[in-house]
C-alpha positions, 0 to 999 in steps of 0.5 A: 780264213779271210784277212785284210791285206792290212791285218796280216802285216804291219804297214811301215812309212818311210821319210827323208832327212834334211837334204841340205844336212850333210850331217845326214848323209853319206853314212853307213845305213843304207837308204833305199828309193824306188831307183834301187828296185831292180826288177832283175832280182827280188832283194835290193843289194845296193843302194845309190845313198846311205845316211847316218845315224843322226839322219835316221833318228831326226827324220821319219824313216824308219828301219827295215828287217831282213825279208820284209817286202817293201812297194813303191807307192807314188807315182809309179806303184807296185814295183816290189822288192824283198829286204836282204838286211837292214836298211832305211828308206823313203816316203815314195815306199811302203815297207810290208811285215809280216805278223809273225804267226799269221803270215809267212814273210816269204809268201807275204811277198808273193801275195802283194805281187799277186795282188798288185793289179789289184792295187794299181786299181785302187790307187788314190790322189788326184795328181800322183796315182797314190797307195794308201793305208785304205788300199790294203783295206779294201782288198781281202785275202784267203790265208792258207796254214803257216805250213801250207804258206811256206809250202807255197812261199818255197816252190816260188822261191826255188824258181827266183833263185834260179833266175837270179843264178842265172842272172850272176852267170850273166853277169860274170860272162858280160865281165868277161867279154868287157875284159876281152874288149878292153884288151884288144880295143883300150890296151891293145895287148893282141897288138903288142900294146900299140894301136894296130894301123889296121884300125880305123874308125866309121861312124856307126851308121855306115856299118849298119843298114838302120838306124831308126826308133819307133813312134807311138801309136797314138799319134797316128790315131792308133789305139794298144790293144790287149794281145797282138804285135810286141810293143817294146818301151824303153822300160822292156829293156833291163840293165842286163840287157835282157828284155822282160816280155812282162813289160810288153805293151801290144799293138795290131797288125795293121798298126805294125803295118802303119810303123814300118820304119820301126819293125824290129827284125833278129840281131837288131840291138834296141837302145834307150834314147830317152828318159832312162839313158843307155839301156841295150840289149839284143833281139832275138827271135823269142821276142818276135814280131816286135815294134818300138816307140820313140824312146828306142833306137834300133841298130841294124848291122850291114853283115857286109860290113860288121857282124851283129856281134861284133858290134854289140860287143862295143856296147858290153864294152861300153865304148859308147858310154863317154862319147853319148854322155857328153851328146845328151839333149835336156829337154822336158827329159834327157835324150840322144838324137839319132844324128848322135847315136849314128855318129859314134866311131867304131874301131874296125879291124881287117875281116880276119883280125875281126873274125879272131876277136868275134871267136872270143866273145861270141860263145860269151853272147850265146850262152848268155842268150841261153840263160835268158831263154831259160829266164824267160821259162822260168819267169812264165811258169812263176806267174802261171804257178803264183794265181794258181797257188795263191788261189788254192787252185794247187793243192800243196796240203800234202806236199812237204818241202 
């Protein structure tokens, strides 16, 4: 049967107590913006404010229960996110629940996503690209039986739980090679606890062959085009450090030509240098060919000199956060110059020193990667299976999961 977006949910809003109540914040009730979204999970576990009672009961901002979904909905629109417990939340968001007997909560979240686009299109305002109570009117939606939606709901949901295991193991190893860093390189433990002799300290650009970032295409009179050379933006690169292919713009072979200085080769590590500060990660050949703007920096390592990871390990060490933090440019936006992110010292050892302390972060890194590849699989076959599932294209009337 057919519904609108708007009949099979109730639409909650959102809202912000008085910013200058202290009495209003810093409570126990989360209170969760479009910030908080991270795009590496379906539930939002943190939030960077939390109010109080009093805040929520003089403000429009209401509650949201366990699974409801919510969206944001100014601005940037459609990033989603599932509720994991109570929280409250602000009026950039939409909260999503489902009408009990009509709509699985579970598969509520994944139709929104697969109808995202379709909001985008049909945003409102003149300013702000705007979703309104009228944008889930105006798109319909085939229901399936309860049954069949939490059918549909579990082969998805059983796909996200695996990314986001391996997104914990990732974690847990990136704690790993932080803690190893920290011993050689803050208390020197290999060392007896005193800072080798051996260790001296080069800036970033003479133990690397590149240190560039990109530019956009538009400025040489370029056009993105709908398939083509990977065209990594800073929003590719997660907190993670993995790159998410989904947020990939594209660009020709010529133009990929025309921006030579920025082709993006293995082992390089990109890092944001405008607007979200401090993103990393390392390339690798599944996100090849690849081209960048000029929010990125690229860091080449001379494996004459340093290798890749080596030199990566410094940044999971977050060595560099202290030094660029205290280098930040503001301007229209806050950024990094690429006269600083080449000036960063790096504490280089002998080869063999070198060599002993790459064998125990190294097999750290690879499995990591291993993890993201398989993230990357699993994500590909999600979006395949959600159109087609949403679709009833996958007939899953006979399955019982």
């Amino acid at each position: 049967m057919k519904y609108k977006l708007s009949e099979i949910m109730d639409i909650i809003g959102g809202g912000t107590p008085k910013t200058s109540n202290p009495e209003y914040w810093n409570g126990n009730i989360p209170w969760l913006s479009v910030k908080d979204f991270n795009n590496d999970y379906r539930y939002v576990y943190e939030t960077e404010k939390a109010i109080t009672q009093a805040g929520l009961d003089n403000s429009s901002t209401k509650m949201l229960k366990r699974n409801d979904s919510i969206i944001s909905a100014r601005g940037t629109v459609g990033e989603m996110a599932m509720i994991p417990f109570p929280m409250a939340f602000n009026q950039s968001c939409y909260g999503l629940r489902a009408k009990k007997g009509l709509v699985d909560a579970e598969y509520l979240y994944y139709l929104i996503k697969h109808n995202v686009v379709v909001l985008k299109k049909n945003t409102h305002g003149s300013v702000f690209d705007t979703i309104t109570h009228d944008t889930f009117d105006d798109i319909e939606v085939e229901l399936p039986s309860l049954k069949e939606q939490k059918v549909v709901a579990s082969i998805l949901r059983n796909l996200d739980d695996k990314i986001e295991v391996n997104n914990e193991i990732n974690k847990n190893l990136e704690e790993q090679a932080q803690a190893i860093f920290k011993s050689w390189f803050v208390d020197f433990e290999p060392f007896g606890g005193i800072q080798p002799s051996e260790m001296q300290f080069i800036p970033l650009q003479e133990l690397c062959k590149v240190v560039t970032k990109g530019t956009t295409p538009t400025t040489l009179g370029k056009s993105f085009t709908s398939t083509g050379i990977n065209f990594i933006k800073a929003e590719s690169i997660l907190d993670n450090h993995s790159i998410d292919s989904s947020k990939f713009a594209f660009i020709d072979e010529e133009t990929n030509a025309l921006l030579k200085r920025s082709v993006i080769k293995a082992n390089d590590i990109v890092f944001t240098i405008a607007g979200t500060l401090g993103r990393f990660a390392m390339v690798d050949n599944s996100v090849l060919p690849a081209n960048t703007n000029q929010a990125v920096a690229i860091i080449r390592p001379d494996e004459t000199k340093v290798t890749p990871a080596y030199l990566y390990s410094f940044f999971i060490g977050n060595w560099h956060n202290e030094y660029y933090s205290k280098r930040i440019q503001q301007a229209v936006q806050a950024n990094l110059s690429l006269t600083t992110i080449k000036s960063l010292p790096i504490a280089v050892l002998k080869n063999t020193t070198m060599n002993n302390y790459e064998k125990l972060v190294s097999p750290l890194f690879a499995l990591m990667k291993n993890n993201e590849e398989e993230n990357r699989r699993l994500s590909k076959l999600r979006d395949t299976l959600l159109p087609r599932l949403m679709s009833g294209e996958l007939d899953v009337s006979n399955l019982d999961l």
